[in-house]
N, C-alpha and C positions, 0 to 999 in steps of 0.2 A: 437533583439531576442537572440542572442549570448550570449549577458552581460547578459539580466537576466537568460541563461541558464548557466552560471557560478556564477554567484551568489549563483543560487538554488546551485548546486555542492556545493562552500565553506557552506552554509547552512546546508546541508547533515554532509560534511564530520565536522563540528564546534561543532554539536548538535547530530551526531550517528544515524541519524536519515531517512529514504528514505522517500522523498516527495510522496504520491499519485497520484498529480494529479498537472500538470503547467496550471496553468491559466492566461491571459493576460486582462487584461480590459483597451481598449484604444479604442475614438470617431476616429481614423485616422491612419489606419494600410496602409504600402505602402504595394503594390501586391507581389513586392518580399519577404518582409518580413514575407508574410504570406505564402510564399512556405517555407521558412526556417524555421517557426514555426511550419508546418506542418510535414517537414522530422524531427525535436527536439523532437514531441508530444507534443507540447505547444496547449491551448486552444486556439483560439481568440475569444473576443466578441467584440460587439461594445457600448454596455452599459451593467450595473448592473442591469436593468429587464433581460435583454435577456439572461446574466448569472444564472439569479435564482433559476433554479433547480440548474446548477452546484455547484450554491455556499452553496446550500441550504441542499445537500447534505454534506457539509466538516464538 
């Protein structure tokens, strides 16, 4: 969760641009990783139905 909240950053800072919204789509999130994604504001889903609206939305 770390790396792609620094990726997003050099994204940001590459492109001028401020993300909306972090989203994660992965079948196997460990438990801590999903507190640290939580205190970032990262989404997590576990599939691409269950992200739907969110993505549906972008």
């Amino acid at each position: 969760m770390y790396q792609f909240e620094r990726k997003v950053r050099y994204y940001e800072k590459l492109h001028g641009r401020k993300a909306d919204r972090l989203i994660v789509i992965s079948p196997m999130v460990e438990p801590t990783a999903l507190e640290v994604a939580s205190k970032l504001g990262i989404e997590v889903y576990s599939h691409a139905d269950d992200a739907g609206q969110a993505l549906s939305e972008l």
